[in-house]
C-alpha positions in Angstrom: 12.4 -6.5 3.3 9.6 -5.3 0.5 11.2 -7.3 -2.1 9.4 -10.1 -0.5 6.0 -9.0 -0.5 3.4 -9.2 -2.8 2.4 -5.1 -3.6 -1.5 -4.1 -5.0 -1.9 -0.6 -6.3 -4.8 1.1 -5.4 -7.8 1.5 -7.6 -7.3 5.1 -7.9 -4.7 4.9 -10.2 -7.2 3.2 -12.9 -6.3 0.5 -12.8 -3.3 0.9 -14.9 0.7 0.5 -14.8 1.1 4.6 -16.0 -1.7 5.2 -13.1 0.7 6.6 -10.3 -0.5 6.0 -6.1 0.1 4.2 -3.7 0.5 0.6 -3.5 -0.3 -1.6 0.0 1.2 -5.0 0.6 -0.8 -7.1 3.7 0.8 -9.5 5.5 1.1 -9.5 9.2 1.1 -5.9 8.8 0.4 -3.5 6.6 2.6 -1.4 4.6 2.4 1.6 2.2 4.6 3.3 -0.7 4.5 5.0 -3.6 4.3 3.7 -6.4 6.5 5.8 -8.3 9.3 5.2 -5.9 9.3 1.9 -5.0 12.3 2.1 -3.5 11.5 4.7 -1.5 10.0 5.0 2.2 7.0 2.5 3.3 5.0 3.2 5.9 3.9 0.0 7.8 0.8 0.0 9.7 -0.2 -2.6 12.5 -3.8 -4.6 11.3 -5.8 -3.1 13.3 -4.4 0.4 12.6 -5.0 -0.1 8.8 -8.0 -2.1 9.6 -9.7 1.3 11.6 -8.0 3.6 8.6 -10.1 2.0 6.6 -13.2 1.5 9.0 -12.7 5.9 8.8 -12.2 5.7 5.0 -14.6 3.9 3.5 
């Protein structure tokens, strides 16, 4: 299921592979982990969920 999908961490881990967030793949949804436990629990978010998360976020 989320070996298939392309994963971006978030720019709060600066940018580099030691930084340790989240990471968010976007496809017809959107999903969430950690980036320390990729194999862990992802959270998966319609589009226009994440879309009004980050409408609240930024």
């Amino acid at each position: 299921m989320t070996e298939d999908r392309v994963w971006r961490k978030s720019s709060y881990s600066n940018g580099t592979p030691e930084g340790d967030c989240v990471e968010v793949s976007l496809a017809q949804d959107a999903r969430v982990r950690d980036s320390k436990n990729q194999a862990g629990e992802v959270l998966t978010f319609s589009t226009s969920a994440w879309r009004a998360f980050l409408d609240k976020a930024l």
